[in-house]
N, C-alpha and C positions, 0 to 999 in steps of 0.2 A: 130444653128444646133441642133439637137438631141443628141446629145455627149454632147453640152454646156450647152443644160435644164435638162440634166440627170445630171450632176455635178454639177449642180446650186440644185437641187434637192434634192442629195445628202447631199450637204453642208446644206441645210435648215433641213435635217431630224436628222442630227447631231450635232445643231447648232453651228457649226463650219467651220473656211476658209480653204479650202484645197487648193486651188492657189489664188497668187496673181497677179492682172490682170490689166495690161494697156493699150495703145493704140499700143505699138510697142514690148511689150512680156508677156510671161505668165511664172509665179516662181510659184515653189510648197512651199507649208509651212515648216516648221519643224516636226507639228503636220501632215501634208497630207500628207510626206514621211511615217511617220511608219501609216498613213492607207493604202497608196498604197502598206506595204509590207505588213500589213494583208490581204487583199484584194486579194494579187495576191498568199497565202499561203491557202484563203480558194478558190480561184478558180482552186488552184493541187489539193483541195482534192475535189471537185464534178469532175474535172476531171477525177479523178482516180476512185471513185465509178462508175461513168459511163461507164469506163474502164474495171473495173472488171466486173461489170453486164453482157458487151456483151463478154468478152471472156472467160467468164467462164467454156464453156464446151472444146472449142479448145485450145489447149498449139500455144502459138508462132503464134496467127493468125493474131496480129497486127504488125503495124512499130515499131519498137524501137531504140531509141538514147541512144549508149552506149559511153561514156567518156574513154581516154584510156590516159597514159601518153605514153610521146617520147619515154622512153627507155623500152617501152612494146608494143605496136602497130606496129610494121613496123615487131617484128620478130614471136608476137603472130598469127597476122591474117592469114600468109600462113600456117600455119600449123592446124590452124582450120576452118578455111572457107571451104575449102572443104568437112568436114565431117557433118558441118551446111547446107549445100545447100541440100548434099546429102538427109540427113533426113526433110528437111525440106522448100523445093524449093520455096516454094512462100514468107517464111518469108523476111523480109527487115529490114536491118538495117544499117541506119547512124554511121557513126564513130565521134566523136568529140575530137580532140588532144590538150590538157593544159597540166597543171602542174598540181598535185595533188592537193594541196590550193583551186584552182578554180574549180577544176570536182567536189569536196565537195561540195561546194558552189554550183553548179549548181543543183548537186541533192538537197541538202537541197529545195531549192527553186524550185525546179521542172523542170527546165528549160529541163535537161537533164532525161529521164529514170533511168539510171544506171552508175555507171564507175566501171573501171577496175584499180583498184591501187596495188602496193607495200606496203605490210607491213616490219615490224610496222609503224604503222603511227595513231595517234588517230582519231577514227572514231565514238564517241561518238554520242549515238541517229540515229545511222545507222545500218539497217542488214548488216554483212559480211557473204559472202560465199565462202570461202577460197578454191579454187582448183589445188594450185601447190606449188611447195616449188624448191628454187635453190639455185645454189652458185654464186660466180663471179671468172673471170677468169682474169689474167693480159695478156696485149698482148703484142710481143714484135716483131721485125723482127727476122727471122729465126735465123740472123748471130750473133745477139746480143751474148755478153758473159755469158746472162742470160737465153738465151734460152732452152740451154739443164735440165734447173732443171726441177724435179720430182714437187715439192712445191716452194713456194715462201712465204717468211713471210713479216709479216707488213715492220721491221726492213730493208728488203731489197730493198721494194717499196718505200720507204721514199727518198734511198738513188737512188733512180732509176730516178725522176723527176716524179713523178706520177701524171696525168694530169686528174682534174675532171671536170664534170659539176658543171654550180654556181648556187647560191642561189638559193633557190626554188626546183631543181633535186632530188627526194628521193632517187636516187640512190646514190647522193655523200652523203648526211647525211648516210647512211645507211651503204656504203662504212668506212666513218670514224670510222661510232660505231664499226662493224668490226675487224677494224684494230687499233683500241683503237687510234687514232690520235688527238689531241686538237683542237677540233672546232675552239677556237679563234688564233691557230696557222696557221692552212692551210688553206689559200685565195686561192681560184680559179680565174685565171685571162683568164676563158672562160665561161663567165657569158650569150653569145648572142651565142655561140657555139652548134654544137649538137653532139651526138656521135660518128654520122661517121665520125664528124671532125678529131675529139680525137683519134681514129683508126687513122684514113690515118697519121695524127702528128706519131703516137706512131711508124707505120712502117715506118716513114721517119728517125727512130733513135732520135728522137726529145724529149723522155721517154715513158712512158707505161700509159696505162690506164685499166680502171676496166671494161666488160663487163658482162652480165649475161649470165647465160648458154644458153637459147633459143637461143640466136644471134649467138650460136658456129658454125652454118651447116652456115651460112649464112657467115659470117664473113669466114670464110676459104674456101667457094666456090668461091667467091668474089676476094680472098686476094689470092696470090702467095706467097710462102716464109714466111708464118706468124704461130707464137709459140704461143698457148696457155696454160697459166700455171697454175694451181689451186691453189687458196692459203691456204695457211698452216691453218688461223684458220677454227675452225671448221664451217661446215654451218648448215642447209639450212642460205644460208645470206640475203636471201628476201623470202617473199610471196606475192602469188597473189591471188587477192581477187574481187570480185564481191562488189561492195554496192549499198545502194536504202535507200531508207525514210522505215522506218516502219510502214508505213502506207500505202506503194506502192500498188495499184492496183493488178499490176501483177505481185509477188514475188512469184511466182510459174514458173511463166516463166524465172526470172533470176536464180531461181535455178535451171530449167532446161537447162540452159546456161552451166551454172559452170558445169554439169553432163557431159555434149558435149564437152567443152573444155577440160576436164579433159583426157575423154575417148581418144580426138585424140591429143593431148599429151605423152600419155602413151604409144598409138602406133606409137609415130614420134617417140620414142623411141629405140622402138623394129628395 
């Protein structure tokens, strides 16, 4: 085939095996792993030149795949997607839902446009475009004995059963730093869990969990009977942030994201 003289080709121009090949499969090398990841690092970047070229005079005239984590996607989108359409109707864009590790990874490599993560988190050799800051809230059922506080301290969550997401969640890392708790001490044994789990647990009296502020309209138009508590330490206790390769094609238009987002935000606010 054509694929098979072009890799035969290849391999002659490099004099080197990039698979190994028998009658019943085909293995990549050692060596032809890290050229298929050069290979596919220099084909995001003529992608992205090419990219840039034709969009350069219109903002937002192509598709974009933006990366978003769980405990940011479900409560960011209703509140900006309407003010995106509005200004901006024909735009499209794909949503793509991992963990933070992997939307990294995805951009790094191309795979994805952009994501939407939680700070702090290292994002070394990436633009951020930070457009929000929040706290976290504990949730508890109305009736709770904990209900009626003003604030709520680390000290008192500890002794509350406080129920996080596992490994991998930037919100439970982030949660802990927080609330100064020892990493190697608090295991999360809701590792396949998500948040709405951890809600409905927390109002069945089952303990409390940690939500971010976006989720607050959602979460108590949702929930009957449900106490949101602020906690005592001080915040903002995440950011959110825009990233992309620095060398992104269209980093005009994810900073024109972040302006959009920010703006209807500010008036879900108001």
């Amino acid at each position: 085939s054509a694929l098979s003289l072009g890799i035969a080709e290849l391999e002659k121009q490099l004099d080197t095996q990039i698979f190994e090949r028998n009658n019943k499969q085909v293995l990549i090398t050692p060596i032809g792993e890290e050229i298929l990841v050069r290979a596919q690092r220099v084909f995001s970047e003529i992608n992205d030149l090419t990219t840039r070229a034709q969009s350069h005079q219109t903002p937002l005239a192509y598709p974009m795949t933006v990366g978003m984590i769980p405990t940011i996607a479900p409560y960011l989108l209703p509140k900006v997607l309407p003010e995106l359409k509005a200004q901006y109707s024909n735009f499209r864009m794909t949503v793509v839902e991992q963990q933070t590790e992997r939307l990294l990874e995805q951009v790094r490599y191309g795979h994805i446009d952009t994501a939407i993560i939680a700070l702090p988190y290292p994002v070394d050799g990436l633009h951020t475009f930070e457009f929000w800051q929040e706290d976290f809230f504990a949730v508890f059922p109305s009736d709770d004995s904990l209900a009626d506080l003003k604030t709520i301290s680390s000290d008192q969550l500890s002794t509350a059963n406080l129920m996080l997401l596992g490994e991998g969640h930037c919100l439970t890392d982030q949660a802990l730093n927080v609330c100064s708790f020892d990493r190697d001490e608090f295991k999360s044994n809701f590792s396949d869990a998500s948040l709405n789990t951890l809600i409905q647990m927390a109002l069945a009296g089952m303990g409390t969990t940690l939500i971010p502020e976006m989720a607050l309209q959602q979460v108590r138009r949702q929930n009957n009977d449900v106490a949101t508590i602020p906690l005592t330490e001080k915040g903002p206790h995440r950011r959110i942030a825009f990233v992309t390769r620095l060398n992104y094609a269209r980093v005009d238009d994810v900073n024109l994201l972040a302006t959009i987002f920010k703006k209807a935000l500010e008036a879900d606010q108001q």
